[in-house]
C-alpha positions as CSV (number, residue, x, y, z in Angstrom):
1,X,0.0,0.0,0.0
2,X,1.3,3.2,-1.4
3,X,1.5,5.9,2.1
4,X,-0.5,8.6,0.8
5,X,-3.3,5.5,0.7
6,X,-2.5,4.3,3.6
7,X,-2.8,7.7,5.4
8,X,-6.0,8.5,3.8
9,X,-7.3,5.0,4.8
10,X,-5.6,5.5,8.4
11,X,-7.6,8.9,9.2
12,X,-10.9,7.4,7.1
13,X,-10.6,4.1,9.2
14,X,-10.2,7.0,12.9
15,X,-13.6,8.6,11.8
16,X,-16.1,5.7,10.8
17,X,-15.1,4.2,14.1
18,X,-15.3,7.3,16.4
19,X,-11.8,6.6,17.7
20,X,-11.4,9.9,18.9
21,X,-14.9,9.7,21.4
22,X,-13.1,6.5,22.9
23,X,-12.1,6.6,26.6
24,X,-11.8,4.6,29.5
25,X,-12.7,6.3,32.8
26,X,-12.1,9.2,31.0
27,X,-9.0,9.1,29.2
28,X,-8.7,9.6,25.8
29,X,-7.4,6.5,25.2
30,X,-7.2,6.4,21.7
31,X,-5.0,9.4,21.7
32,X,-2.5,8.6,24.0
33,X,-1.8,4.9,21.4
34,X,-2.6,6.9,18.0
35,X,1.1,7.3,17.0
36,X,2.3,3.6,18.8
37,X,-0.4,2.4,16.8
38,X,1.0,3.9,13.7
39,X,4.3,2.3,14.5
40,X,2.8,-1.3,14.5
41,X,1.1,-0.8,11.3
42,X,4.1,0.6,9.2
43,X,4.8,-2.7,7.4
44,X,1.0,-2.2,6.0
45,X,2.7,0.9,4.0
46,X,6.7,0.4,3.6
47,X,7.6,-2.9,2.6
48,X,11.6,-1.9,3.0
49,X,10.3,-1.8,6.6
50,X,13.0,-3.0,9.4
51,X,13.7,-2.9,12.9
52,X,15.1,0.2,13.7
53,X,17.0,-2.3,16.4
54,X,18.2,-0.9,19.8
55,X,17.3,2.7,20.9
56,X,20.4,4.6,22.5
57,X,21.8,2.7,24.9
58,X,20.3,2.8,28.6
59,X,23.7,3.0,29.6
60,X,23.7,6.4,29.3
61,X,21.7,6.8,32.3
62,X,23.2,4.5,34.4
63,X,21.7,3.7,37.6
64,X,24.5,5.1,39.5
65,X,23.4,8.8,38.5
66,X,19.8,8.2,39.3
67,X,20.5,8.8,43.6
68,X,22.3,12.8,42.1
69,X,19.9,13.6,39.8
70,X,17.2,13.0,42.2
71,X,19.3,15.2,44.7
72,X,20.7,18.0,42.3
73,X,18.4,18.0,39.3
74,X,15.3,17.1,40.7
75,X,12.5,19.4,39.4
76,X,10.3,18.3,42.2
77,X,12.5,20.0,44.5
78,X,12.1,24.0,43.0
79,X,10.5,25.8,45.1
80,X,9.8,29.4,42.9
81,X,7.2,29.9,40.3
82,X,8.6,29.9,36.4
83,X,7.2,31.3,33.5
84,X,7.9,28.8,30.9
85,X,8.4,24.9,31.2
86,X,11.1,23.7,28.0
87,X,10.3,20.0,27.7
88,X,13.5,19.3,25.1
89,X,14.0,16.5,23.0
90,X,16.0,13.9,24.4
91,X,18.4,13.2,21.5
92,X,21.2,16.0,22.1
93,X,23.8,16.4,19.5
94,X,27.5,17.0,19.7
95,X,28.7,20.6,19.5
96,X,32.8,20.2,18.4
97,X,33.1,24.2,18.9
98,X,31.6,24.2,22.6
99,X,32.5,20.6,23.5
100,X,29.0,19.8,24.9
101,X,25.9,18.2,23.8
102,X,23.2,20.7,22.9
103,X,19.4,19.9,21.8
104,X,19.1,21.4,19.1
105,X,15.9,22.6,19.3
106,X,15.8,24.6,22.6
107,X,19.5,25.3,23.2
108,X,20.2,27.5,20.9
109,X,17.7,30.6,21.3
110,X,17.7,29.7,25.2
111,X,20.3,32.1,26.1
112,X,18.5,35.1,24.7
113,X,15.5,35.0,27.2
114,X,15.0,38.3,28.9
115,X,16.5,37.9,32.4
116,X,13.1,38.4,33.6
117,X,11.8,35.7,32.4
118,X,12.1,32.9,34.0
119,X,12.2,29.0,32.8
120,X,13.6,25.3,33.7
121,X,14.7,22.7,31.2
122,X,13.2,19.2,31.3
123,X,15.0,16.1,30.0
124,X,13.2,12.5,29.8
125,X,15.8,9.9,29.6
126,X,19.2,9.8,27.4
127,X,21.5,12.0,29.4
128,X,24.4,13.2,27.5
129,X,27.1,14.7,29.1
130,X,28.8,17.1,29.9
131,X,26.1,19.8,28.5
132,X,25.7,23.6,29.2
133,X,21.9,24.4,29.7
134,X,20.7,25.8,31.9
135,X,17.8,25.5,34.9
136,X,18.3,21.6,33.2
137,X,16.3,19.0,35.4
138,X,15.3,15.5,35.0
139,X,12.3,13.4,35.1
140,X,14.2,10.2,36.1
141,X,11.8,10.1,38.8
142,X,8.4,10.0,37.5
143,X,9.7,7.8,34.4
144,X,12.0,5.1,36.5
145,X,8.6,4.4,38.9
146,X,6.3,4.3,35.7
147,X,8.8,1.6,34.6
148,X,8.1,-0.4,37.7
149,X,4.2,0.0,37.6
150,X,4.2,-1.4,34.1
151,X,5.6,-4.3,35.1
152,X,3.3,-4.8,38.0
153,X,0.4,-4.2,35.2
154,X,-2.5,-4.3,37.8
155,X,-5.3,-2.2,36.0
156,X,-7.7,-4.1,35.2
157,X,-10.8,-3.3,32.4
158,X,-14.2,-4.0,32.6
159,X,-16.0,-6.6,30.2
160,X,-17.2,-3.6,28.0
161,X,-13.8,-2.2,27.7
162,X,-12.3,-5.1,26.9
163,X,-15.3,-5.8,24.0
164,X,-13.9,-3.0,22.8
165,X,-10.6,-3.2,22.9
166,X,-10.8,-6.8,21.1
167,X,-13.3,-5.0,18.4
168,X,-10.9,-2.4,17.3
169,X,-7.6,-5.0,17.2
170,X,-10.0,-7.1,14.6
171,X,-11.2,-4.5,12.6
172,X,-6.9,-3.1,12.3
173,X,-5.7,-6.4,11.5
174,X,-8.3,-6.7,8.9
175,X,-8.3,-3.3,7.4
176,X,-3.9,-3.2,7.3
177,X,-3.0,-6.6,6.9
178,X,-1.2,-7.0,10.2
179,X,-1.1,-9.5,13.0
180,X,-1.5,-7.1,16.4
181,X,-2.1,-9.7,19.2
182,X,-1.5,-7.3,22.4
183,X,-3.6,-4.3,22.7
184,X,-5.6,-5.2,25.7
185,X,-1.9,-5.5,27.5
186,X,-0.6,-2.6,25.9
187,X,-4.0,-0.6,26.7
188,X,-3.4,-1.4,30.4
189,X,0.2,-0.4,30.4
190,X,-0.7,3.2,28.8
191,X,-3.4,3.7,31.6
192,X,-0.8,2.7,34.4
193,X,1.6,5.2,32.8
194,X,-1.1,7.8,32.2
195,X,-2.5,7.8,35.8
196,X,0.7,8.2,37.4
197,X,2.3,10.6,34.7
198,X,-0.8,12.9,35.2
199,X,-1.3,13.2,39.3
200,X,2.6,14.1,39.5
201,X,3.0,16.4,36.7
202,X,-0.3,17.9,38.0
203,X,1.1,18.3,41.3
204,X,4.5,19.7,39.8
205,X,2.6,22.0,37.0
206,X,0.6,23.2,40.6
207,X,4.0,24.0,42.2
208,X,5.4,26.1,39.5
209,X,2.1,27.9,37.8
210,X,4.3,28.9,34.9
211,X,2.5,30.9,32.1
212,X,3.3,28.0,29.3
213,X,4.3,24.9,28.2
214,X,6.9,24.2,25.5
215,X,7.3,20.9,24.4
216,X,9.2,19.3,21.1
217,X,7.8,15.9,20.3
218,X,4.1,15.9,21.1
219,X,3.2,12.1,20.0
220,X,5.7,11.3,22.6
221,X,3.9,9.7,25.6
222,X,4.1,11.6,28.3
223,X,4.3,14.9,26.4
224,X,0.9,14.3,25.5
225,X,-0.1,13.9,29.4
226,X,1.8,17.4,29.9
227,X,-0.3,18.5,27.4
228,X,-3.8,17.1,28.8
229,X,-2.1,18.3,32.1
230,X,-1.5,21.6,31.0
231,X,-4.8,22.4,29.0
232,X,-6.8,21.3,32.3
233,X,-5.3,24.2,34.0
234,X,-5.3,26.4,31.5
235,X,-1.7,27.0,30.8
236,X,-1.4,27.1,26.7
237,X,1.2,24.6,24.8
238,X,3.3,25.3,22.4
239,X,5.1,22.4,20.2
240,X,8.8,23.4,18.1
241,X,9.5,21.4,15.0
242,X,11.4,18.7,15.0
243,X,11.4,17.4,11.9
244,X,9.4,16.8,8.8
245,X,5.5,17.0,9.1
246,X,3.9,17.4,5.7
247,X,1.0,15.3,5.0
248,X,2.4,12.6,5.7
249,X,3.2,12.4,9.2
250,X,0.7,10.9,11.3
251,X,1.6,12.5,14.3
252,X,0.2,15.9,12.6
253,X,-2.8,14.9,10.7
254,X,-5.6,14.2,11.9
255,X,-9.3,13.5,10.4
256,X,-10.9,17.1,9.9
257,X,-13.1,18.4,12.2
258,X,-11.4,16.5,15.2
259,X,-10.3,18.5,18.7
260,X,-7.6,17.0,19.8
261,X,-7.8,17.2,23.8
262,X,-3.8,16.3,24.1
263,X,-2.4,18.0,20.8
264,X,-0.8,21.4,21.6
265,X,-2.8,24.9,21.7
266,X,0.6,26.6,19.0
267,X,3.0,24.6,16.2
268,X,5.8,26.7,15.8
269,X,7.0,25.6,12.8
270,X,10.2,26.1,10.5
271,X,8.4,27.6,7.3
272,X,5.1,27.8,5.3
273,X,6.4,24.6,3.4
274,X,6.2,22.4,6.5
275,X,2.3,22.8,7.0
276,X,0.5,24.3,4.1
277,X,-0.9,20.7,3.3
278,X,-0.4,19.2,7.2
279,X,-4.4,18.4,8.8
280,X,-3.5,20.1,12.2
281,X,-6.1,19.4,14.8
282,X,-8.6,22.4,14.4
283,X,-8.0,23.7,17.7
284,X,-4.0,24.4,16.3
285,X,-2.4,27.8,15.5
286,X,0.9,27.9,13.4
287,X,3.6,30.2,14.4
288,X,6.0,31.0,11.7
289,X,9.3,31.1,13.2
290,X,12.2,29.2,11.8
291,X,15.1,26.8,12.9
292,X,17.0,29.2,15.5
293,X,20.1,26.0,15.6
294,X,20.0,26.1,11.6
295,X,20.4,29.9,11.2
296,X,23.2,29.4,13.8
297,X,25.2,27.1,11.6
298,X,24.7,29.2,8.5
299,X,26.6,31.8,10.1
300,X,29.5,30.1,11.5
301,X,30.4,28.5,8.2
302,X,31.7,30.6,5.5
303,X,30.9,29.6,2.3
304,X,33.0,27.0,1.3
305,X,34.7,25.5,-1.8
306,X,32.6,22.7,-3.2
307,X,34.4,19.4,-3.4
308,X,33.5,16.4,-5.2
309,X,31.8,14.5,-3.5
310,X,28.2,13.1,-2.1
311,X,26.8,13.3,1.0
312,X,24.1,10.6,1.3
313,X,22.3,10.1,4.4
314,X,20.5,7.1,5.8
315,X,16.9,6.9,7.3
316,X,17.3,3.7,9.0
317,X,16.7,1.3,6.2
318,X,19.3,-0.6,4.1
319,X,18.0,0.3,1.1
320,X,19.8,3.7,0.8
321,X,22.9,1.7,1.8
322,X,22.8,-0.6,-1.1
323,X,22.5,2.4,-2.9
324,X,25.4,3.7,-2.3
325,X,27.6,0.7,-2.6
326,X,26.2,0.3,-6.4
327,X,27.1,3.8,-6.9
328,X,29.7,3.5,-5.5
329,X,30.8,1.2,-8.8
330,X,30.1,3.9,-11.4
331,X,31.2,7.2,-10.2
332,X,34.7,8.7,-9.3
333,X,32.8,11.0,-6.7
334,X,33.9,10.3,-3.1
335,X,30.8,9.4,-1.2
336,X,30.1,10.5,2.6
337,X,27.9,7.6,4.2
338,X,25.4,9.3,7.3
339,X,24.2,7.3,9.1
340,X,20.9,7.7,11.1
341,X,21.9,8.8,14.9
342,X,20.1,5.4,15.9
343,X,22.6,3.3,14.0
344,X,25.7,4.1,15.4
345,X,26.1,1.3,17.9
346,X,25.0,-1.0,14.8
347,X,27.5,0.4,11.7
348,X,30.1,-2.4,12.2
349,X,27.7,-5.1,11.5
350,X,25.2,-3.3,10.0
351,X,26.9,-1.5,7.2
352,X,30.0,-3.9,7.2
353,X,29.5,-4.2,3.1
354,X,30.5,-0.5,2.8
355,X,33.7,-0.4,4.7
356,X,37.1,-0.8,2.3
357,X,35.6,0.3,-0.6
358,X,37.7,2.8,-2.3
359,X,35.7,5.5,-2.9
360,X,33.0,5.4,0.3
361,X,33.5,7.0,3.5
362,X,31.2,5.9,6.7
363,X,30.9,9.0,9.1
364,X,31.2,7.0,11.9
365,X,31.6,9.8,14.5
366,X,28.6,11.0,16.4
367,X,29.9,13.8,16.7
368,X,30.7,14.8,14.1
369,X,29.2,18.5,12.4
370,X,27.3,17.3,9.5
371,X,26.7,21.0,8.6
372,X,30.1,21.0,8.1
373,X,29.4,18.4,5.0
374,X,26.4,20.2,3.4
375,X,28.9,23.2,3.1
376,X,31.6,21.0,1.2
377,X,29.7,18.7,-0.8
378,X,28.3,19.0,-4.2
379,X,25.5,17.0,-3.9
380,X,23.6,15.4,-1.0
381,X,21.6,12.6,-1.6
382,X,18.5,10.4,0.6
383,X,14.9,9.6,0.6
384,X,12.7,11.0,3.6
385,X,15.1,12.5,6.3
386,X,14.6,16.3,7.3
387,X,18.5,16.6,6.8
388,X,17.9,16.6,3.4
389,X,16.2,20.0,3.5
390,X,18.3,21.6,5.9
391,X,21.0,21.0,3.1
392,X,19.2,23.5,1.0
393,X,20.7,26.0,3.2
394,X,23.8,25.3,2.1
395,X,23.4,25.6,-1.4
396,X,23.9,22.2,-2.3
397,X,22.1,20.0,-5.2
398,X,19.6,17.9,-4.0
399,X,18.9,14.2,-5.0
400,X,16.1,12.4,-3.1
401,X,16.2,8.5,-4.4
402,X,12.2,7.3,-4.9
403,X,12.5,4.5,-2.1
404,X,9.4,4.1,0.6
405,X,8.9,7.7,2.2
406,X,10.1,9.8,-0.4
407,X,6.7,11.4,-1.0
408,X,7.1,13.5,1.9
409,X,9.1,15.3,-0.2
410,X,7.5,15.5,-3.3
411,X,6.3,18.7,-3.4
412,X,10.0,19.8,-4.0
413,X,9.9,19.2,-7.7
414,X,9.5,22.7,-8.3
415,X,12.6,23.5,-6.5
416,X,14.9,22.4,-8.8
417,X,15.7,19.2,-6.7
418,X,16.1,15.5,-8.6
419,X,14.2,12.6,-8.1
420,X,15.6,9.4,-9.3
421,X,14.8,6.2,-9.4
422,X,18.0,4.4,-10.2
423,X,21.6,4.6,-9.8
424,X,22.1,4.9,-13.0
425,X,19.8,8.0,-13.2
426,X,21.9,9.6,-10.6
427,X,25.5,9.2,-12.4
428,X,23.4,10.8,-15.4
429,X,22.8,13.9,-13.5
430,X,26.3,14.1,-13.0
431,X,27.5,15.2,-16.2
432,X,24.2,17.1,-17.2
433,X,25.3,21.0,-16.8
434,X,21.7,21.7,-16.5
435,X,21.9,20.4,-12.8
436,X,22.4,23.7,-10.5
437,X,23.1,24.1,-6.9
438,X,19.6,24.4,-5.1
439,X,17.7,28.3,-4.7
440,X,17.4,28.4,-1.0
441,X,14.3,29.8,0.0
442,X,12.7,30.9,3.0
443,X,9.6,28.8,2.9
444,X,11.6,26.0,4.2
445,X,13.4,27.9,7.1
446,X,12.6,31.7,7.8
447,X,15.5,33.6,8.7
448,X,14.6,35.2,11.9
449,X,17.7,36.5,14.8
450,X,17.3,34.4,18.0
451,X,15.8,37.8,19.9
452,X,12.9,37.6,17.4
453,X,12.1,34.3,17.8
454,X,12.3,34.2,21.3
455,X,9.7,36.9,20.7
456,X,7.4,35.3,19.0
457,X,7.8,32.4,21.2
458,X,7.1,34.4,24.5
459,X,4.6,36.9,23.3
């Protein structure tokens, strides 16, 4: 199934069955699974679907820092009112000018707040260090204890509920061609979570009484508790991009007509190009803001002497990979292998067939700058990942290969970027002199200072 059919049929499939006007005792239940659900379905639309294997390693939050950082960056333990609550996103990347790990996404405008205004930083999970943010805390309490409910798993569902429940796991199987076998058990676990997520943030949200919430992932689970949390007392939340949305993404569309009680009041998003065709919930407002991190990195590099080579990035599947080997064979262009964040403790074995060849490069460091590579290469090259448009920026040309997810893209034909559908294709472009370096344009990423947005943000 092609994914703009299965989207449609996804949001068509929400609306005949009233999925949205499901709860148990209350809860929207059927929000708080919506994008899980999504997650066990993708096979039904992208057969080059794999694992994605291990999240980042646990490691990195080893139980020997859980006793400090419930002493020193316990956010239960603030005593003084804020005015905004930054829930960041927990992936931080590597910053070789500063030497620590920054999220991207709040880090870099943080610093211009007024003095006045007050804030604190939360983190859930994945704590790289060192880092220099500020008023940082962690939620290692609320989320090591919702670990130890789930395994108790004691909530149990009435006889109507679990009607239900087995109703709606027929009628998916049936309508997407998959086998799902554990909803009732991963129904209960979600309520566990959701009970205990939303008394403590209530009682924390109570203590501090700041004017907004800020999050970055909202499908995330217990952002979308802060969310409910937040919108029953009236404090408004605000989501940054991320990422890609487009009309694709099914943590941003919705069926229309639908209120979504746990989706944010405010997107702030990148450009106009990221949501002119995205089904926001109708209770959403988009601010227009841009990429604070991105307009950052523009700066710092000077415009730099194209080199030959490729810079093709990986979005978790091998097919890209393959790619690159067979191109590998028929050009004299050095090639840069990305590789998605979540495969660097898997390139050895994973992408063993592209080390000692000649001509390929695996970028192996995670911390590396790969801004630093959009700046030197000729061409950059990928299917679906947001990476690919912030290489516009750098004036780079643009080849997206036609492999499962590349439609997110494909309003870009316009914009002088290449679509291809083989390798051969590709090595064709190479020698055509009609292929120019990509127009940047600001519908992508508005070009604000980090005072305005922080403006726009806090107005």
């Amino acid at each position: 199934m092609k994914i703009d059919s299965f989207v449609n049929n996804f949001l068509e499939f929400e609306k005949k069955n009233q999925l949205f006007d499901w709860k148990i005792d209350t809860i929207p239940i059927w929000e708080l699974i919506r994008f899980k659900m999504v997650g066990k379905l993708e096979p039904a639309y992208n057969p080059a679907f794999r694992s994605p294997g291990k999240k980042l390693s646990m490691k990195l939050v080893e139980l020997k820092f859980f006793l400090l950082n419930f002493i020193f960056r316990n956010p239960f333990r603030i005593k003084k009112r804020v005015d905004s609550i930054f829930i960041n996103h927990p992936r931080r990347k590597f910053n070789t000018d500063s030497g620590f790990y920054e999220d991207t996404y709040t880090d870099s405008f943080l610093n211009f707040i007024p003095n006045n205004s007050s804030y604190i930083v939360l983190e859930n999970f994945y704590h790289f260090l060192p880092v220099n943010t500020k008023n940082l805390f962690y939620l290692d309490k609320i989320v090591y204890f919702k670990k130890f409910l789930k395994i108790l798993n004691t909530y149990k569902l009435k006889d109507n509920e679990l009607t239900k429940i087995k109703t709606i796991e027929n009628k998916f199987n049936k309508e997407f061609g998959v086998n799902i076998k554990d909803l009732e058990k991963f129904i209960r676990e979600e309520i566990i979570a959701y009970n205990y997520f939303y008394k403590t943030l209530t009682k924390l949200f109570l203590r501090l009484r700041p004017n907004r919430l800020i999050i970055v992932v909202s499908y995330d689970g217990l952002n979308k508790i802060a969310c409910l949390v937040a919108k029953n007392l009236n404090i408004p939340v605000y989501e940054l991009q991320h990422g890609t949305v487009g009309r694709y993404h099914l943590g941003y569309n919705y069926p229309s007509g639908v209120n979504v009680t746990s989706f944010p009041d405010f997107f702030v998003s990148w450009g106009t190009f990221w949501t002119e065709k995205t089904k926001f919930p109708t209770q959403c407002k988009i601010i227009f803001a841009g990429f604070p991190y991105l307009n950052n990195q523009k700066k710092n590099f000077g415009k730099a002497i194209k080199q030959k080579q490729i810079l093709i990035i990986s979005q978790l599947s091998l097919d890209v990979a393959y790619f690159a080997l067979e191109l590998s064979k028929l050009t004299s262009y050095k090639i840069l292998f990305k590789p998605h964040p979540r495969e660097y403790s898997q390139i050895k074995t994973k992408y063993s067939f592209l080390e000692n060849i000649n001509n390929i490069e695996i970028l192996d460091d995670p911390k590396i700058n790969i801004y630093n590579y959009y700046n030197t290469s000729e061409y950059v090259l990928g299917s679906s990942s947001t990476a690919l448009i912030e290489a516009l920026s750098f004036s780079v040309k643009l080849i997206i290969v036609k492999f499962p997810g590349w439609e997110y893209f494909g309003e870009l034909k316009e914009d002088n970027v290449f679509f291809v559908n083989s390798v051969e294709e590709t090595v064709k472009l190479f020698s055509e002199s009609k292929v120019d370096s990509v127009v940047y344009k600001e519908r992508f990423f508005i070009e604000i200072s980090n005072q305005e947005f922080v403006y726009k943000l806090l107005s």
